[in-house]
C-alpha positions in Angstrom: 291.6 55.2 240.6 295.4 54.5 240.7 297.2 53.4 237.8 300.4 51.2 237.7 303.4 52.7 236.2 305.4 50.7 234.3 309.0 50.7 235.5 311.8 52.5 234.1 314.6 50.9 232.6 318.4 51.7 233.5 321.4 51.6 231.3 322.2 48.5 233.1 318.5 46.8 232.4 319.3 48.1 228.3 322.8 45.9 228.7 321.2 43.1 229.5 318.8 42.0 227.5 318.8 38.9 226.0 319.7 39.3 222.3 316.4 39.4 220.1 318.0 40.6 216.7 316.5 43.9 217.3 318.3 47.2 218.0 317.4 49.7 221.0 317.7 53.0 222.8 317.1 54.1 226.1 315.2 57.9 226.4 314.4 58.8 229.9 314.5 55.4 231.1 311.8 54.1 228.0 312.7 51.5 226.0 312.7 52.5 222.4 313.1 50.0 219.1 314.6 50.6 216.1 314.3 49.1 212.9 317.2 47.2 211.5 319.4 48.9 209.1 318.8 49.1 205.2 321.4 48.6 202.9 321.9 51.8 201.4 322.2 53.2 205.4 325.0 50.6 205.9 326.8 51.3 202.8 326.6 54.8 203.3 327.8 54.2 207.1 331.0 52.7 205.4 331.5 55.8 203.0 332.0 58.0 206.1 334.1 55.4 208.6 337.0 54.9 206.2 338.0 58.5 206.1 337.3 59.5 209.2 339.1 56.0 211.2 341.9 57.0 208.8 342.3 60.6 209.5 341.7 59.6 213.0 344.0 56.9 214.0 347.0 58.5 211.8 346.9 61.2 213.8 346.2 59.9 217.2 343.1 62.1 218.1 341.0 59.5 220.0 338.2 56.9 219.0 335.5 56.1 216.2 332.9 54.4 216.9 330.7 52.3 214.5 327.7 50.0 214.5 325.0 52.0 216.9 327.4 51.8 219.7 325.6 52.6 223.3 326.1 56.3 225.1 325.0 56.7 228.5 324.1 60.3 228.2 322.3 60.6 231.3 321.3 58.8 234.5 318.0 58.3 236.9 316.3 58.2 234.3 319.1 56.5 232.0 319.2 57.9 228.5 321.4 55.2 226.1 321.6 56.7 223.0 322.8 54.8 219.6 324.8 56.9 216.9 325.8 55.4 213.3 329.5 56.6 214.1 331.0 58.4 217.4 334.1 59.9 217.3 335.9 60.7 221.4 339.1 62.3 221.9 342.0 59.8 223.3 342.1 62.2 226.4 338.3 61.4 227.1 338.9 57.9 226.4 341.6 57.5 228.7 339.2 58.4 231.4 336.7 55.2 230.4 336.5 52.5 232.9 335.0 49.7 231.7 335.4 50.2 227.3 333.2 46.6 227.7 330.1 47.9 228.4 328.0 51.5 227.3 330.4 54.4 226.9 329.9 56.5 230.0 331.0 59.9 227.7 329.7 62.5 225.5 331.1 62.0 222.2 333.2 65.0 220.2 331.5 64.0 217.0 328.2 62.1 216.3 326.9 61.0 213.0 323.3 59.9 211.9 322.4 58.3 208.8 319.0 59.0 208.1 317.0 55.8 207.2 312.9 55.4 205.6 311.6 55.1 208.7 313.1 58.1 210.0 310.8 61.5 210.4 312.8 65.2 209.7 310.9 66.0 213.1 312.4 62.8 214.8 316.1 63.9 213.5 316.0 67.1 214.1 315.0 66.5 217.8 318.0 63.6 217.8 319.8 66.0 216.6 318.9 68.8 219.7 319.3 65.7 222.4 323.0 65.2 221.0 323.6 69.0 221.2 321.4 69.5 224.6 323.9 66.5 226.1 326.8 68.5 225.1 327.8 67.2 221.8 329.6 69.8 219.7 329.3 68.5 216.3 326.4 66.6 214.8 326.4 64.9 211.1 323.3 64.0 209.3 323.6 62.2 206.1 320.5 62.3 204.2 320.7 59.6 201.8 317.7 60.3 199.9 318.6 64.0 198.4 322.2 63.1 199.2 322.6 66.1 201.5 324.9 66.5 204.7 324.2 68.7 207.1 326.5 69.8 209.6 325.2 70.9 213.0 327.7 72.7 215.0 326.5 73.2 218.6 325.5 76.8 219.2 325.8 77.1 215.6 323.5 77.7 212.1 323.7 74.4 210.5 325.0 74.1 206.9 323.9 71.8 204.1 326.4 70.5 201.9 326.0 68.7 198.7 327.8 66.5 196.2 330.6 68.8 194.9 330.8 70.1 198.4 333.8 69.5 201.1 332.9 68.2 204.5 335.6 69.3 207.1 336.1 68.6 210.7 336.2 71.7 212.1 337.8 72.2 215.7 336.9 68.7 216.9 338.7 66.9 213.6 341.2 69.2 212.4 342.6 68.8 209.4 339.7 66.1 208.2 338.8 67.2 204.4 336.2 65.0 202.4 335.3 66.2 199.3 331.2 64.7 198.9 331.4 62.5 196.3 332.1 59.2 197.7 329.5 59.4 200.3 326.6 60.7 197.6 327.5 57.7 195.1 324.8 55.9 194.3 
């Protein structure tokens, strides 16, 4: 007996939708919900924009991104894909057509703020679709044991801690945050 398949989404489908108050990704063309932010993610989300837009906009490197801004990382099927912050290179950015709708670019720099409702297996396979799309550097802020790990592709991941300095490697040189601010409670 035949069974109907539900159809896939596209990027375009995700756009669209009318605004219900809730938050979505796009994996392979399924529609995926996420809960809303807590406060302790969105505070924390602010800890890490401030120095980075700084460091990035006095030196002209590019673009952050904030507020689960939509990546297309892959088409037919679509995969739309929601990072915390997102930082691009101006010479990517220059190549964007239309800055109005999903981002049509693999970011430099993604960050993830780990929320309750988030699994270390769900993260850490985030974190290998970020790197499998060709991300080169991943952040996860772990709110809970305040811990930051740093996932460089092709690289061991380090865990850094309050006391700790976070820095940008190649794709934000010169970017130096010692982790205290962002492990405040």
């Amino acid at each position: 007996m035949a069974t109907a398949r539900t159809a896939l989404m596209t990027a375009h489908d995700l756009y669209d939708l009318p605004d219900d108050a809730h938050r979505y990704e796009l994996v392979r063309g399924e529609l995926r919900r996420m809960p809303p932010i807590g406060g302790e993610h969105g505070r924390k989300t602010g800890d890490l924009t401030v120095p980075l837009w700084t460091h990035i906009r006095s030196r002209h490197l590019g673009g952050l991104f904030v507020g689960d801004p939509g990546f297309v990382f892959e088409r037919d099927p679509d995969t739309v894909l929601a990072p915390d912050l997102a930082f691009v290179r101006a010479e990517i950015l220059a190549g964007v057509v239309d800055p109005t709708r999903f981002l049509e670019v693999v970011p430099d720099l993604v960050v993830e703020i780990v929320s309750p409702s988030d699994w270390p297996a769900k993260v850490a396979a985030k974190v290998a679709a970020y790197h499998g799309f060709g991300v080169p550097l991943v952040w996860v802020l772990d709110p809970p044991p305040r811990t930051l790990t740093v996932h460089p592709r092709g690289a061991v991941p380090r865990v850094l801690g309050a006391g700790d300095i976070l820095d940008g490697g190649n794709v934000l040189p010169g970017f130096r945050l010692p982790l205290g601010e962002p492990f405040a409670s």
